[in-house]
N, C-alpha and C positions, 0 to 999 in steps of 0.2 A: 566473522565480522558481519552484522548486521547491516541491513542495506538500507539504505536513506530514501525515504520517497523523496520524488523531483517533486521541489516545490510548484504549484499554478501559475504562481508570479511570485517576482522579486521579494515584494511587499504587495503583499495583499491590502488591494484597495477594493473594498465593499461597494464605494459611492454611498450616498445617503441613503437614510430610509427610506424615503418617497420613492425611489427607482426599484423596478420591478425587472426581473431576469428570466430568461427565455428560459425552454427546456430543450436542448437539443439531442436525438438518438444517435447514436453510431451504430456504424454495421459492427460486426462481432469483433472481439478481440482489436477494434482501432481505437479506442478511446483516446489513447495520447496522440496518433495519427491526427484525427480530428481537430483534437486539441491547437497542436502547432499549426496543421495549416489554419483555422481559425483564427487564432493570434496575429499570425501571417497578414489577415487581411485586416489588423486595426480592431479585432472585437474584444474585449474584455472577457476573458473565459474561468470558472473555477469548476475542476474534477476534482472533488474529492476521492482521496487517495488510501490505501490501508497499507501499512506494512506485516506483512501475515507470517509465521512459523513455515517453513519449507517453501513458500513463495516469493516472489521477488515484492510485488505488490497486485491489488487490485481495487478496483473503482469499489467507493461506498456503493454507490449505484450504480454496477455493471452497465455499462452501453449507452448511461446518462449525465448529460454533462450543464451544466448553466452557462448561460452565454448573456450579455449584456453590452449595447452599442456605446460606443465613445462619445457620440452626438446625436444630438436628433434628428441631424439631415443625414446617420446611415442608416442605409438599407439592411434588412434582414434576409432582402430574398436572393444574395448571392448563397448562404448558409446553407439549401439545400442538395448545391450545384458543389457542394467541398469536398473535397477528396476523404472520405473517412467516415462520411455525415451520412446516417441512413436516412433521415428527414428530421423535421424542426414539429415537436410536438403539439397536434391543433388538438383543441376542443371542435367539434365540426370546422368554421373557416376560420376561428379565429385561433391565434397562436397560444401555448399556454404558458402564463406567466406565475412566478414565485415569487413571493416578496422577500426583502433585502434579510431580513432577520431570519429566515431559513436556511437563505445562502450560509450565511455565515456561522449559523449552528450545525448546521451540515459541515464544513470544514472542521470547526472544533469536536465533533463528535469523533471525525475520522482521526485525527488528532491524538484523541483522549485513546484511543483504540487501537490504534498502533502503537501508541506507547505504553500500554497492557499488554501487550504480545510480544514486546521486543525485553519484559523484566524478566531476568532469571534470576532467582531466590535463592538458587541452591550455591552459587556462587564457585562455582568452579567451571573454569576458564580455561583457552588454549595452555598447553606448556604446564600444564597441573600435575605433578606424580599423583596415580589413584592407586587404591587397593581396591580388589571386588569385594566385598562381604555379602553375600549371598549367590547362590546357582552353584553349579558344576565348576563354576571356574572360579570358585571363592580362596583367597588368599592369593591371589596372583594380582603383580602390581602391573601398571599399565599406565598409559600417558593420553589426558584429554585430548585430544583432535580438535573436538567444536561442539559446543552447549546451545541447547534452548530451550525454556519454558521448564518442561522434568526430562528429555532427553540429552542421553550425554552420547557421540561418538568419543571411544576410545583407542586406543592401539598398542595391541597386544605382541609379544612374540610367543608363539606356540613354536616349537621345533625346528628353533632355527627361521620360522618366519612370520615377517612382521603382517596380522592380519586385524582390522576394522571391524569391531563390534558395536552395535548400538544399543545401551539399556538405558532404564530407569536412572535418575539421579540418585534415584533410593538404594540402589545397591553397590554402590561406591560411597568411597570413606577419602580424603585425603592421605597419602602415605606420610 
């Protein structure tokens, strides 16, 4: 079963072109940490997100995330004080900003990207009867387990017991 990245928001609201978004660091491995409590405080946040082969997900930009305020009367400098946030990315003193049209090609790229990793062409699915046709254990039939990308687990019985192989798409045939 393929895992669904958590969407940034509901519905993704960009804001207009003219608004520019911050860049904020996370310490390692928090980015979604960051994320919510950021949210938390009223900020408008988007991490782009991957859905990756063997991984749950991971940031297009590891440990980088855009953030954008609701109003002009909030402050940005609770952002470095948030549970998750290594710091708020300056150029010397001033903060560094990306424009709208980045943001937003950023997200559709992570998009486009995860849904290239989540297609499997070979088309065989849990609950599949396979045969092997090729290796050592060629003509033995066997039952898909879980697909992705060209790997298949399958599940074999050898002698009496039921054991989990993983190969190639390529060496399995439909029974």
């Amino acid at each position: 079963m393929p895992v669904e990245p958590r969407p940034a928001v509901n519905e993704p609201d960009y804001g207009d072109d003219a608004q520019r978004w911050h860049v904020v660091q996370s310490k390692p491995k928090a980015e979604r940490e960051a994320c919510e409590q950021l949210r938390r405080q009223g900020y408008v946040v988007m991490l782009p997100e991957l859905v990756l082969p063997r991984k749950r997900w991971e940031a297009l930009f590891p440990r980088y995330m855009f953030l954008r305020t609701t109003s002009t009367e909030q402050s940005i400098s609770p952002v470095r004080n948030t549970l998750g946030v290594s710091q708020l990315v300056r150029f010397a003193s001033k903060p560094a900003t990306v424009p709208n049209d980045i943001v937003v090609a950023s997200m559709e790229m992570a998009k486009r990207i995860s849904g290239q990793d989540e297609v499997v062409s070979h088309g065989l699915v849990a609950g599949t009867a396979v045969e092997l046709i090729d290796g050592p254990l060629k003509g033995l039939q066997a039952m898909v387990k879980s697909s992705a990308q060209d790997r298949v687990l399958i599940l074999l019985e050898i002698m009496g017991r039921e054991v989990h192989i993983q190969t190639q798409a390529k060496f399995v045939k439909v029974a």
